[in-house]
MIGUGU-271600 format. One record per residue (C-alpha): residue number from 1; residue in three letters; x, y, z. Coordinates in steps of 0.25 Angstrom, whole numbers, plus 2048, in hexadecimal, padded with zeros to 3 digits. Example, Ala and Ser with C-alpha at 12.3 -4.5 7.8 and 13.67 -1.06 7.14 Angstrom:
2
+------+------+-----+-----+-----+
: resi : resn :   x :   y :   z :
+------+------+-----+-----+-----+
:    1 :  Ala : 831 : 7EE : 81F :
:    2 :  Ser : 837 : 7FC : 81D :
+------+------+-----+-----+-----+
REM end
This chain:
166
+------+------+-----+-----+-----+
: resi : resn :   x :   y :   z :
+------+------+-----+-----+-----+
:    1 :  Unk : 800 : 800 : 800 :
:    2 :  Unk : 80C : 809 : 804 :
:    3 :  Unk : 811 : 808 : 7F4 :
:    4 :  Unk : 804 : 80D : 7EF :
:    5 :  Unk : 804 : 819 : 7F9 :
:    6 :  Unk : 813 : 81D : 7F4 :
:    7 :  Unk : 80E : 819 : 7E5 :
:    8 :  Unk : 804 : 823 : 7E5 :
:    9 :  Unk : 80B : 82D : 7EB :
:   10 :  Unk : 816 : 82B : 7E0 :
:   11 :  Unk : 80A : 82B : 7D5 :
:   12 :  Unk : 805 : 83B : 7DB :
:   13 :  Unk : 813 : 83F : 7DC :
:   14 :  Unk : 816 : 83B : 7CD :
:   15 :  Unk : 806 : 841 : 7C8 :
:   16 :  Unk : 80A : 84C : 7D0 :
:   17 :  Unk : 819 : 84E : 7C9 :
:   18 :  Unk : 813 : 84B : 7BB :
:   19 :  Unk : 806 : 854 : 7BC :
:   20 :  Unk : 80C : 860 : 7C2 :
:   21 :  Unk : 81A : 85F : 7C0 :
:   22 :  Unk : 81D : 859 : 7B3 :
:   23 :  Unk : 812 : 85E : 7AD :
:   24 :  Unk : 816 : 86A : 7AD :
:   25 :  Unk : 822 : 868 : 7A7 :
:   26 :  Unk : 824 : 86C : 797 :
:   27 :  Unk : 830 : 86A : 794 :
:   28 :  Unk : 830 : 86D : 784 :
:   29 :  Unk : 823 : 866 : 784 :
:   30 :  Unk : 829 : 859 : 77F :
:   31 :  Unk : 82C : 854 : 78F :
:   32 :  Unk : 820 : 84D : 798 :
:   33 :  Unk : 826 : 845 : 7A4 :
:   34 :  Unk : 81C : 83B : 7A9 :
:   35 :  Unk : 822 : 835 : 7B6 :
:   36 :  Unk : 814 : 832 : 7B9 :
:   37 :  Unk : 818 : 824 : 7B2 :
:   38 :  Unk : 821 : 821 : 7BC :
:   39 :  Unk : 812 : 81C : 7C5 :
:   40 :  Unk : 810 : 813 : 7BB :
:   41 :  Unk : 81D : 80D : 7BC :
:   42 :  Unk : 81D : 80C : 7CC :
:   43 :  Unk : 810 : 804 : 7CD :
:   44 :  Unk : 810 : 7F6 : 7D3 :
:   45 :  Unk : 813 : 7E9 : 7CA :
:   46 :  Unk : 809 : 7E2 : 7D0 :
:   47 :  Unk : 7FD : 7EC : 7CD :
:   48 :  Unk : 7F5 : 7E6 : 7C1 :
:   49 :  Unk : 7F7 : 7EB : 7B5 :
:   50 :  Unk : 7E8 : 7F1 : 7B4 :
:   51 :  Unk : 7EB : 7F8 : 7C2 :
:   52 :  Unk : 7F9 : 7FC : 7BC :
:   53 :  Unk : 7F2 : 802 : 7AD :
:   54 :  Unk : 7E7 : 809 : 7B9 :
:   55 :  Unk : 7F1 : 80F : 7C0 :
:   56 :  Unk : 7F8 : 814 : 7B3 :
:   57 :  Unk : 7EA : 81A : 7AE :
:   58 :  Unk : 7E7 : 81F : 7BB :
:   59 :  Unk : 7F6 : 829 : 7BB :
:   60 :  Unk : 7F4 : 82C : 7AB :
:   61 :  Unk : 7E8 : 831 : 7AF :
:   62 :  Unk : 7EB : 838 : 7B9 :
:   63 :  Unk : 7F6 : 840 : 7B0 :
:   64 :  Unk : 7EC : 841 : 7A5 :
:   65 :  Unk : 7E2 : 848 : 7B0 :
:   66 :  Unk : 7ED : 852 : 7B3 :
:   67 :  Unk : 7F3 : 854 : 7A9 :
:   68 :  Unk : 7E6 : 854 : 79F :
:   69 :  Unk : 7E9 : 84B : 795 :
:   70 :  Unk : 7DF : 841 : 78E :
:   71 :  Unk : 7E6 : 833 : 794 :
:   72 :  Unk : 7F3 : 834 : 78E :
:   73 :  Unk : 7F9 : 832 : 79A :
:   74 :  Unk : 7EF : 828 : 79F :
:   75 :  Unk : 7F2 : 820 : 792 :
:   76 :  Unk : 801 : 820 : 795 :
:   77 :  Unk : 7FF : 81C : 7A3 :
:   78 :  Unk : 7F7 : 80F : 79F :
:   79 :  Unk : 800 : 80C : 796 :
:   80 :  Unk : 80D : 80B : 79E :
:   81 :  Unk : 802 : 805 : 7A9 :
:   82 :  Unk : 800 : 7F9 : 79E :
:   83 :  Unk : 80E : 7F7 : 79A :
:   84 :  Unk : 815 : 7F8 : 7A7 :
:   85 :  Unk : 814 : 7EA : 7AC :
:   86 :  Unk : 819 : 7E3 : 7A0 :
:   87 :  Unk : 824 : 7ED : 79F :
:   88 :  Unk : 828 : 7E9 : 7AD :
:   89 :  Unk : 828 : 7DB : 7AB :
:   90 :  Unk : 832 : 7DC : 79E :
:   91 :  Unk : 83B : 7E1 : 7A7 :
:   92 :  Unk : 839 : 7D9 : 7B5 :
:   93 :  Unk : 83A : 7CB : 7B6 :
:   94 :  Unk : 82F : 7C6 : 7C0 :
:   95 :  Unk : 825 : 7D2 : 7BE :
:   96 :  Unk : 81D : 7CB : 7C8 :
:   97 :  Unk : 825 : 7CD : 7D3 :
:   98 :  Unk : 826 : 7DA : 7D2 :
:   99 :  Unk : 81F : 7E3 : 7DB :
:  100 :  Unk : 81D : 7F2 : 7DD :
:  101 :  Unk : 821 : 7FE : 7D4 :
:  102 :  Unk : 82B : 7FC : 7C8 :
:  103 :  Unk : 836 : 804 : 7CD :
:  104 :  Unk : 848 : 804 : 7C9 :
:  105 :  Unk : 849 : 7FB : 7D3 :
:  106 :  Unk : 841 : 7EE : 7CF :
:  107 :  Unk : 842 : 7F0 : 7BF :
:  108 :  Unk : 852 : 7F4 : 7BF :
:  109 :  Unk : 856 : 801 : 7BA :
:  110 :  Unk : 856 : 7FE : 7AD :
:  111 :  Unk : 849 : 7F8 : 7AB :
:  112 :  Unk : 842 : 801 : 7B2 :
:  113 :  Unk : 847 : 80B : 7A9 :
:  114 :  Unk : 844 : 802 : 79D :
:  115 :  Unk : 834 : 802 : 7A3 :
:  116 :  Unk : 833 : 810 : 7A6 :
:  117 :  Unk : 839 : 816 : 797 :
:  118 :  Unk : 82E : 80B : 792 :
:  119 :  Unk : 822 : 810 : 79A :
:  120 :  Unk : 827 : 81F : 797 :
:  121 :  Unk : 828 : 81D : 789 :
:  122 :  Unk : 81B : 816 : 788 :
:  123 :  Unk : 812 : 820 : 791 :
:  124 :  Unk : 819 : 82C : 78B :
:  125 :  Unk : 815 : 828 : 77B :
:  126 :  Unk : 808 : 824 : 77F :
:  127 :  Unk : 805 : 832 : 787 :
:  128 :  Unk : 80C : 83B : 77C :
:  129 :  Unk : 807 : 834 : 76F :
:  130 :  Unk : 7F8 : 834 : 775 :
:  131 :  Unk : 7FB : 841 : 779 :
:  132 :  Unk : 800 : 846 : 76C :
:  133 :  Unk : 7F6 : 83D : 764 :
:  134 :  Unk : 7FD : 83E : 757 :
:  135 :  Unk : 808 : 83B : 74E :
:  136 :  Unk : 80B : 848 : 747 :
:  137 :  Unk : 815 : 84D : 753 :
:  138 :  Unk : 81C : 83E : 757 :
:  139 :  Unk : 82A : 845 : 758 :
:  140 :  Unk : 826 : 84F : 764 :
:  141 :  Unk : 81C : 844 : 769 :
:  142 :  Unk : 829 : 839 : 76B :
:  143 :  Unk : 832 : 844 : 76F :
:  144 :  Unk : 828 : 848 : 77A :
:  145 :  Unk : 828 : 838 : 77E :
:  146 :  Unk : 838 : 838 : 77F :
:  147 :  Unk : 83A : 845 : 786 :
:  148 :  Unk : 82D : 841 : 790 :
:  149 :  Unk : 832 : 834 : 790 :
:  150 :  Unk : 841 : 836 : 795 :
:  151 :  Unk : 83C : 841 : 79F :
:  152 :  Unk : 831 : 838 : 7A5 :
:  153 :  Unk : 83C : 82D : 7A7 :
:  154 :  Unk : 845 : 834 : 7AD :
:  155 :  Unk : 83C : 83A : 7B6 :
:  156 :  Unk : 836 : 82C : 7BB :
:  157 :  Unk : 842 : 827 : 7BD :
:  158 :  Unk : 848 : 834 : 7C5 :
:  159 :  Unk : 83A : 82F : 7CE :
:  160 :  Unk : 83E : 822 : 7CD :
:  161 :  Unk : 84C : 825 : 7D4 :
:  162 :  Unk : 845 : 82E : 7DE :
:  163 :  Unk : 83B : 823 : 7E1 :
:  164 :  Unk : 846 : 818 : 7E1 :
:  165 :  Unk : 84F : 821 : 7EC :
:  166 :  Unk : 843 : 824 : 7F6 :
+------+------+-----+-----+-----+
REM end
């Protein structure tokens, strides 16, 4: 019960970071850190996977709510929500015993690094294709999924050391 408390006070401090925070941030308007991912990623193996894709819908939404967008973000979050578990398990051995969040520490530094470009890359094209909704400017599309990208993964993992030194 104890890791729920301290996992939603992690989720309000990162809704909190990204809705008045980072989103006020405009840096050339091509950069869009999400840390808010970083929820997704913490959640318990041994949710369900329905309970796992709810939780992701539940954290798009909430973004999408505050930050009026039409479920881009909500989209993104379900996706990362769906893949996540089979991601894990390509790079853990017996994903039936693990227990607890996905952090460095139980998928080694590389693969958690490996899960975490994945997961970023795959929200990020979802949430700025649908928001862009067309071809016609691809370049600045892909570029602003790079540049979000790169800054969003770093910011998670800089919250991941804090998290790991605490």
């Amino acid at each position: 019960m104890a890791q729920w408390f301290k996992y939603i006070g992690i989720l309000l401090l990162l809704l909190f970071m990204q809705v008045f925070l980072l989103d006020n941030l405009h840096w050339l308007g091509l950069v869009h850190p999400y840390v808010y991912l970083w929820a997704i990623l913490l959640l318990p193996m041994e949710l369900p996977r329905w309970m796992q894709m709810l939780l992701g819908a539940t954290i798009g939404m909430l973004i999408d709510w505050f930050t009026h967008s039409p479920g881009i973000h909500m989209a993104g979050c379900v996706m990362i929500a769906f893949l996540r578990p089979q991601l894990v398990a390509n790079y853990v051995q017996d994903v039936d015993r693990l227990k607890g969040a996905i952090t460095i520490n139980v998928l080694g530094l590389g693969n958690y690094l490996r899960l975490l470009a994945i997961l970023i890359v795959v929200h990020h094209s979802i949430v700025f294709m649908l928001e862009a909704f067309t071809f016609y400017h691809l370049g600045y599309t892909l570029l602003q999924i790079l540049l979000s990208g790169v800054f969003s993964f770093a910011f998670i993992l800089m919250l991941e050391y804090v998290r790991k030194n605490t």
